[in-house]
DSSP file (Angstrom, degrees, kcal/mol; ACC not computed):
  #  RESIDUE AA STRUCTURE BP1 BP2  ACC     N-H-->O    O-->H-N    N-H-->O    O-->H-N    TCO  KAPPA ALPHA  PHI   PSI    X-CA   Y-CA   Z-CA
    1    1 A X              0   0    0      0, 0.0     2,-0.6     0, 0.0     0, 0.0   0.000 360.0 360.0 360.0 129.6    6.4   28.3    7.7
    2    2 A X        -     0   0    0      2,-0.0     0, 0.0     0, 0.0     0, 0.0  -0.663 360.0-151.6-117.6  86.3    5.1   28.6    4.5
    3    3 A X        -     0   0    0     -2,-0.6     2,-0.4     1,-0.1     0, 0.0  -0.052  12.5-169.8 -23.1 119.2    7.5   27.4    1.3
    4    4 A X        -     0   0    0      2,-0.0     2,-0.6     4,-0.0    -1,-0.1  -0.899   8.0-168.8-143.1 113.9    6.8   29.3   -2.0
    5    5 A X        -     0   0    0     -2,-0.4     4,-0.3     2,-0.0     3,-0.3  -0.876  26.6-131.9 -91.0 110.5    8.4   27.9   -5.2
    6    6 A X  S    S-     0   0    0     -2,-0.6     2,-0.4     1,-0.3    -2,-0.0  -0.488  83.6  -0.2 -80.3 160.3    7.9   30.7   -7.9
    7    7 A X  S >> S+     0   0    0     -2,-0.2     4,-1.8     1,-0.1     3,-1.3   0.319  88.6 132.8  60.2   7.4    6.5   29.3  -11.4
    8    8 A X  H >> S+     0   0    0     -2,-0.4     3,-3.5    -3,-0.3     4,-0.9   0.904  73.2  52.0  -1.1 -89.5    6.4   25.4  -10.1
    9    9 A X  H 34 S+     0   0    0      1,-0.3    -1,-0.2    -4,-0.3     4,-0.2   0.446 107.7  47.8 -62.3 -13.3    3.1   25.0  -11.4
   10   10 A X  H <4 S+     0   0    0     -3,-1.3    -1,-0.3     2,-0.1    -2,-0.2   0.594 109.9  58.2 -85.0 -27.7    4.1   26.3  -14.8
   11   11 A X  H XX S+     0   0    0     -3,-3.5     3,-1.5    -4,-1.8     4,-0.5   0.936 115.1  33.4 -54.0 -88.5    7.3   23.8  -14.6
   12   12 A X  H >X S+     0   0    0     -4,-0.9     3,-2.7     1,-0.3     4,-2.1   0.933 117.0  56.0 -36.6 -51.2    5.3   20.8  -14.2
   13   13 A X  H 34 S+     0   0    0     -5,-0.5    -1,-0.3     1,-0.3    -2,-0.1   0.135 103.4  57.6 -96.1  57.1    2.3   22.1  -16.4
   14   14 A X  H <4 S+     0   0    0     -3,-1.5    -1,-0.3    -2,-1.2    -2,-0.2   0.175 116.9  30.3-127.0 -19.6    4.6   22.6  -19.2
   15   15 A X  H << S+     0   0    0     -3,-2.7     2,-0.3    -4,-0.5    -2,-0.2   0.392 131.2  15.4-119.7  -3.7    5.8   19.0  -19.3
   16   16 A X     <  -     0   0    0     -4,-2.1     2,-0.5    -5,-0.2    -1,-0.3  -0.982  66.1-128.0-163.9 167.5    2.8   17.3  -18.1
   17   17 A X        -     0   0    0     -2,-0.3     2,-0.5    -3,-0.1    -4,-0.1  -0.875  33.6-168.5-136.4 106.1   -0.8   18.0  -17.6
   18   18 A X        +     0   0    0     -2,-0.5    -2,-0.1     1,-0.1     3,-0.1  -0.841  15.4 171.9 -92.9 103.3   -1.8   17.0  -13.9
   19   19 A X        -     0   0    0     -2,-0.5     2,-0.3     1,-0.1    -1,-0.1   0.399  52.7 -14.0 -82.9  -1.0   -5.1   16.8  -12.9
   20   20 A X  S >  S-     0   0    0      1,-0.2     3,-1.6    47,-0.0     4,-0.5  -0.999  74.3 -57.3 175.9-171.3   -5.1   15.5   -9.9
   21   21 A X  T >> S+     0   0    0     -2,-0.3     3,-2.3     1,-0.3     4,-1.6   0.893 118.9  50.0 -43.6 -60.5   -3.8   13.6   -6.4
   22   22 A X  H 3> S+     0   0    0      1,-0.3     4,-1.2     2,-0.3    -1,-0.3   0.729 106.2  43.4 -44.6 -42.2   -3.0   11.1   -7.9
   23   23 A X  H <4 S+     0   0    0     -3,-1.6    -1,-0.3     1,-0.2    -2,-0.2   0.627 116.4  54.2 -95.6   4.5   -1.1   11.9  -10.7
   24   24 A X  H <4 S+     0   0    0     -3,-2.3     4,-0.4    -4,-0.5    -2,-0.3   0.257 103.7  58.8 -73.7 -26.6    0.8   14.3   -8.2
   25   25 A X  H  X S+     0   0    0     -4,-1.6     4,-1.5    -5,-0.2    -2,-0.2   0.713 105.7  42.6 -78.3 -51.4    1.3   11.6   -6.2
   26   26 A X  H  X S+     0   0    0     -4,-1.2     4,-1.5     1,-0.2     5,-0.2   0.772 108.7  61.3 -87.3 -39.3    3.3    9.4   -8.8
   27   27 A X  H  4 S+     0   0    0     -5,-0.2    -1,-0.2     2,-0.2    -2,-0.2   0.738 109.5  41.7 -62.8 -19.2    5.1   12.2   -9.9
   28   28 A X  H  > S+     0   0    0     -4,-0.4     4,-1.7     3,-0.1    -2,-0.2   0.748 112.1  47.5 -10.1 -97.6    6.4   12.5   -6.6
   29   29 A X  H  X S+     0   0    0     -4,-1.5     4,-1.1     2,-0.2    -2,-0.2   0.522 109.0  52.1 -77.0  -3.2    7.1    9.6   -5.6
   30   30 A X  H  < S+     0   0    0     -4,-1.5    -1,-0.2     2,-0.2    -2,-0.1   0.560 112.4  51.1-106.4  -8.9    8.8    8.6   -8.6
   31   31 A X  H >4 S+     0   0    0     -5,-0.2     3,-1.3     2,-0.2     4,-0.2   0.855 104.7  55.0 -84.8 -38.3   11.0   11.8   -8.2
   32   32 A X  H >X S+     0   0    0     -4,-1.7     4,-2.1     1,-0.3     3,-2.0   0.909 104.6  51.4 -70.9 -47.9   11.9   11.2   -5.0
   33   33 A X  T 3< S+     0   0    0     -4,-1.1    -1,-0.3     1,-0.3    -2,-0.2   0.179 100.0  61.3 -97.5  54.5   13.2    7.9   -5.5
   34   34 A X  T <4 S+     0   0    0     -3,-1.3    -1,-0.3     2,-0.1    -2,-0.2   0.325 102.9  53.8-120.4  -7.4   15.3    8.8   -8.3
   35   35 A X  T <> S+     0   0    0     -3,-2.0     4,-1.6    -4,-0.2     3,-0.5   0.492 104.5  56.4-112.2 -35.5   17.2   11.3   -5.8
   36   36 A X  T  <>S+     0   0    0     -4,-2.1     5,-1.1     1,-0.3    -3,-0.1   0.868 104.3  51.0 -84.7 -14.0   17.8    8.5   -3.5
   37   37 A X  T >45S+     0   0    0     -5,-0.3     3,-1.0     1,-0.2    -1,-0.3   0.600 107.8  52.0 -90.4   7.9   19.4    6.7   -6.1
   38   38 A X  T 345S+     0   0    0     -3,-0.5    -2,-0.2     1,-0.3    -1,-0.2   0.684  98.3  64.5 -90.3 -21.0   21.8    9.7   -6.9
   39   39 A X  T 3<5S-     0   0    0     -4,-1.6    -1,-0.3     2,-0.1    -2,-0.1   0.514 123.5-115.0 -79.4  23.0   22.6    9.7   -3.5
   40   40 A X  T < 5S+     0   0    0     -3,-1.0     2,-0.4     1,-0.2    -3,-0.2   0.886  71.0 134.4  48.8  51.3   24.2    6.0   -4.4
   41   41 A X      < -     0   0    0     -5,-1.1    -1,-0.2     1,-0.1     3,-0.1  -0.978  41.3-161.8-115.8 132.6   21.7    3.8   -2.2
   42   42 A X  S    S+     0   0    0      1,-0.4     2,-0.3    -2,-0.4    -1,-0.1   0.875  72.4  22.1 -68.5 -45.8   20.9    1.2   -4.5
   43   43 A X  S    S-     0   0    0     -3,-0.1     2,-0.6    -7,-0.1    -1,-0.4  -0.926  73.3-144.7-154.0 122.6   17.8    0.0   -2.6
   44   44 A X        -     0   0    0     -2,-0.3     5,-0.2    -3,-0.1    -7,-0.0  -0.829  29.6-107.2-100.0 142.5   15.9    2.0   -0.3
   45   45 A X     >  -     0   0    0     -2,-0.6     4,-3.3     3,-0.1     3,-0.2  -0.102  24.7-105.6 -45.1 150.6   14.4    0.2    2.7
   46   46 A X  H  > S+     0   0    0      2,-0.3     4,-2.2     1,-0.2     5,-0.2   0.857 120.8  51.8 -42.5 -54.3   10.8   -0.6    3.4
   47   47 A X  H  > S+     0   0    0      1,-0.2     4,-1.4     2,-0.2    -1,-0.2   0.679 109.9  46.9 -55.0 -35.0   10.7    2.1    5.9
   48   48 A X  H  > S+     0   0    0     -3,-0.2     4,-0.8     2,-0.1    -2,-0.3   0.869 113.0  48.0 -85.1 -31.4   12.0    4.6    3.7
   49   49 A X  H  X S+     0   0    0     -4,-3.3     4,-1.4    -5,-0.2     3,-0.2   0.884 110.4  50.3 -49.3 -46.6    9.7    3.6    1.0
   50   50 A X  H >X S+     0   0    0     -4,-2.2     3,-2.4     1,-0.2     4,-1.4   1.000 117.2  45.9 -48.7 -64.4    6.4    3.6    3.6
   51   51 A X  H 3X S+     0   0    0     -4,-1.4     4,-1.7     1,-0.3    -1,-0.2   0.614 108.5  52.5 -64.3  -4.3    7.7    7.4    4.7
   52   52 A X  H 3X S+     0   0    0     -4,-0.8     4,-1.9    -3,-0.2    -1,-0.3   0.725 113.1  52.3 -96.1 -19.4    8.4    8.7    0.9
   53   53 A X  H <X S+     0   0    0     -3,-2.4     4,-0.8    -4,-1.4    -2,-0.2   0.874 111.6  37.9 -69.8 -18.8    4.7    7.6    0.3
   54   54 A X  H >X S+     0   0    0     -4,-1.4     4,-1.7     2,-0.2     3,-0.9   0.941 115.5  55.7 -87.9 -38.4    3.1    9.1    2.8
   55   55 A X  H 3X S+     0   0    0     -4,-1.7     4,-2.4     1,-0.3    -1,-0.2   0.853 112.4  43.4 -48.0 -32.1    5.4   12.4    2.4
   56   56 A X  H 3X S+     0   0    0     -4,-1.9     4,-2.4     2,-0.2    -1,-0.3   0.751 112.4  58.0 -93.3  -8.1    4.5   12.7   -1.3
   57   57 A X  H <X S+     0   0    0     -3,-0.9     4,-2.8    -4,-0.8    -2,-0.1   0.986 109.4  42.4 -45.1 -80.6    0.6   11.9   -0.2
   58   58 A X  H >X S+     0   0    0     -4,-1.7     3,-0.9     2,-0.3     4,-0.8   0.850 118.2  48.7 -25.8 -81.8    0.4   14.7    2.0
   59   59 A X  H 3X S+     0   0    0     -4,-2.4     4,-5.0     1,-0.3     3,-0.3   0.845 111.8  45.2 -31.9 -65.1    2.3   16.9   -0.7
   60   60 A X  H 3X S+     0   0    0     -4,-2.4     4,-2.2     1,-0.2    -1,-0.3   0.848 107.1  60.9 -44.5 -46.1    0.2   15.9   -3.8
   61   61 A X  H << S+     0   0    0     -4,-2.8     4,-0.3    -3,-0.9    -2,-0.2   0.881 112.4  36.2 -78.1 -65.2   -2.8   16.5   -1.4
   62   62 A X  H >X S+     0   0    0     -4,-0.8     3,-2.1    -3,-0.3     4,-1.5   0.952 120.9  51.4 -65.9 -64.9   -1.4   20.6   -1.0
   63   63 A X  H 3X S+     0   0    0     -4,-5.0     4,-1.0     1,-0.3     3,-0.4   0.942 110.6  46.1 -59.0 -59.4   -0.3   20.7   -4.8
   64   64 A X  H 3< S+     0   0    0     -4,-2.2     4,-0.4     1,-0.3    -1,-0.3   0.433 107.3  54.3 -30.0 -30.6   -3.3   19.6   -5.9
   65   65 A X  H <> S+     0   0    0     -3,-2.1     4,-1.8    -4,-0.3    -1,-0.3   0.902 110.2  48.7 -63.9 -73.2   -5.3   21.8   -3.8
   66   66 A X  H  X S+     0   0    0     -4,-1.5     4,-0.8    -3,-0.4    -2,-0.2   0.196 109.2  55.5 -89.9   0.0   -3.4   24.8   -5.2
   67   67 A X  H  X S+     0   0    0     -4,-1.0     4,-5.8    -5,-0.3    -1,-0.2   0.778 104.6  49.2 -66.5 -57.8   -4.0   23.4   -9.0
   68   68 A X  H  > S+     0   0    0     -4,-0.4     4,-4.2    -5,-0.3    -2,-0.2   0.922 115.8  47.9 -58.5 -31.9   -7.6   23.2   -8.8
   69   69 A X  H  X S+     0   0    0     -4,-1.8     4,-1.0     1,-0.3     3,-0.4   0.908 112.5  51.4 -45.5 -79.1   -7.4   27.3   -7.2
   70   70 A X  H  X S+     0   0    0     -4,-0.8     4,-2.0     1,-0.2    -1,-0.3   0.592 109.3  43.2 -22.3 -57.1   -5.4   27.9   -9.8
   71   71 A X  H  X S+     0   0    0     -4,-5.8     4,-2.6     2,-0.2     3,-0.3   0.975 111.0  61.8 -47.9 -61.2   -7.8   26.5  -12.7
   72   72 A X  H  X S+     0   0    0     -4,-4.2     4,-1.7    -3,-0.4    -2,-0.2   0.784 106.2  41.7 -38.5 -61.1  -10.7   28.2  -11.0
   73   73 A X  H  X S+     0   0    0     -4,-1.0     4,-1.8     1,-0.3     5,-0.3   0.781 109.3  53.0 -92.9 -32.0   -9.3   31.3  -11.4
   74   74 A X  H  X S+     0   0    0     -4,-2.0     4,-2.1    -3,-0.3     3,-0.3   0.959 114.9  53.7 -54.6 -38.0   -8.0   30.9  -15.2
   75   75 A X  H  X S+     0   0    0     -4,-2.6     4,-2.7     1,-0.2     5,-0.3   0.975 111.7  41.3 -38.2 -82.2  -11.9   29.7  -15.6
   76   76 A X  H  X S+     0   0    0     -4,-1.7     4,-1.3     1,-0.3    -1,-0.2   0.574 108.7  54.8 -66.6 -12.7  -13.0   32.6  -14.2
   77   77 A X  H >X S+     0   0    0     -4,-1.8     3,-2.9    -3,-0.3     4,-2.0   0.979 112.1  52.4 -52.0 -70.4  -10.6   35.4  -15.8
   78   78 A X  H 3X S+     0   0    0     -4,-2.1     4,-1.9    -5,-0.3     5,-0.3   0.802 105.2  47.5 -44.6 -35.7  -11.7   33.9  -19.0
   79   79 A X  H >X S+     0   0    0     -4,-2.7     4,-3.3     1,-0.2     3,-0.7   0.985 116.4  50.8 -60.8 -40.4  -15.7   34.1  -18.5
   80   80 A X  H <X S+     0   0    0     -3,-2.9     4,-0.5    -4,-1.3    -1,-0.2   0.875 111.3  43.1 -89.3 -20.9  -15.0   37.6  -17.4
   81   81 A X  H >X S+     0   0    0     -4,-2.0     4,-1.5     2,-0.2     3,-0.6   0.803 112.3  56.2 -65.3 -36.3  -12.8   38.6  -20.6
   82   82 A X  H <X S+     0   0    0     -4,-1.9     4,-0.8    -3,-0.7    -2,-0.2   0.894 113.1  41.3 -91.8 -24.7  -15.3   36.8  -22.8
   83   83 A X  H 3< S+     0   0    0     -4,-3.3    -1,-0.3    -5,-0.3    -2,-0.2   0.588 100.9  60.6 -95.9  16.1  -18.0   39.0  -21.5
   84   84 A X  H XX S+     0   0    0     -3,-0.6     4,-2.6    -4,-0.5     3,-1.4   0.849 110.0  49.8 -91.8 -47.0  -16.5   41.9  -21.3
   85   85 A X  H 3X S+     0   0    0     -4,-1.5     4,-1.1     1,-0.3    -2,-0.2   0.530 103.6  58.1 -37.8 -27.8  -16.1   41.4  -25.5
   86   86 A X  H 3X S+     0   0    0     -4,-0.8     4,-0.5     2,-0.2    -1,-0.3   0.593 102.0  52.6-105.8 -33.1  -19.4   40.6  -25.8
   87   87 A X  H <4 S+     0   0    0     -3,-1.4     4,-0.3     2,-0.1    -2,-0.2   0.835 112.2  51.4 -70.4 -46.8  -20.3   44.3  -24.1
   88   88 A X  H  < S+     0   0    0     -4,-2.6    -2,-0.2     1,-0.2    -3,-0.2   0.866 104.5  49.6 -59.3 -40.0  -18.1   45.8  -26.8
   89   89 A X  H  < S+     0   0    0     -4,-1.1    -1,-0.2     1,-0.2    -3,-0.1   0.736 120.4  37.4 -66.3 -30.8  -19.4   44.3  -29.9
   90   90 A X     <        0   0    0     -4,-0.5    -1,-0.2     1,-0.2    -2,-0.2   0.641 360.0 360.0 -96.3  -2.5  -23.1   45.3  -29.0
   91   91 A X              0   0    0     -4,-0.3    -1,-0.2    -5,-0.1    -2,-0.1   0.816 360.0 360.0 -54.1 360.0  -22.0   48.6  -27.5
């Protein structure tokens, strides 16, 4: 089953500019355990800690993935825009 959250990647890269696992990673994890403190657990256990790092590993891994696509293909729009301009001016 495949989850799709429209304009995500424009949420986030509107407040922060993510380049990679890592910084997908922290953002994550640092979200996640701000939700466990809304649910009123003060302190989450070691075991809940291990399993919200590895979930947001795993996650960042996928977002991260789907960043770099994403870049790729604003790259390559642009080359193809700037030479399409470049055909007009000497046309």
């Amino acid at each position: 089953m495949i989850l799709s959250y429209p304009n995500i990647y424009q949420i986030v890269m509107e407040k922060l500019i993510l380049k990679g696992k890592k910084e997908v990673k922290n953002l994550l994890v640092d979200s996640l355990h701000q939700t466990i403190q809304a649910l009123g657990i003060s302190k989450s256990s070691k075991k809940a800690d291990k399993l919200v790092e590895r979930s947001a590993k795993k996650l960042a891994a996928v977002v991260a993935d789907r960043l770099k696509k994403d870049r790729k293909k604003l790259v390559k729009a642009k080359k193809k825009s700037e030479t399409k301009k470049k055909e007009l001016v000497t046309a």
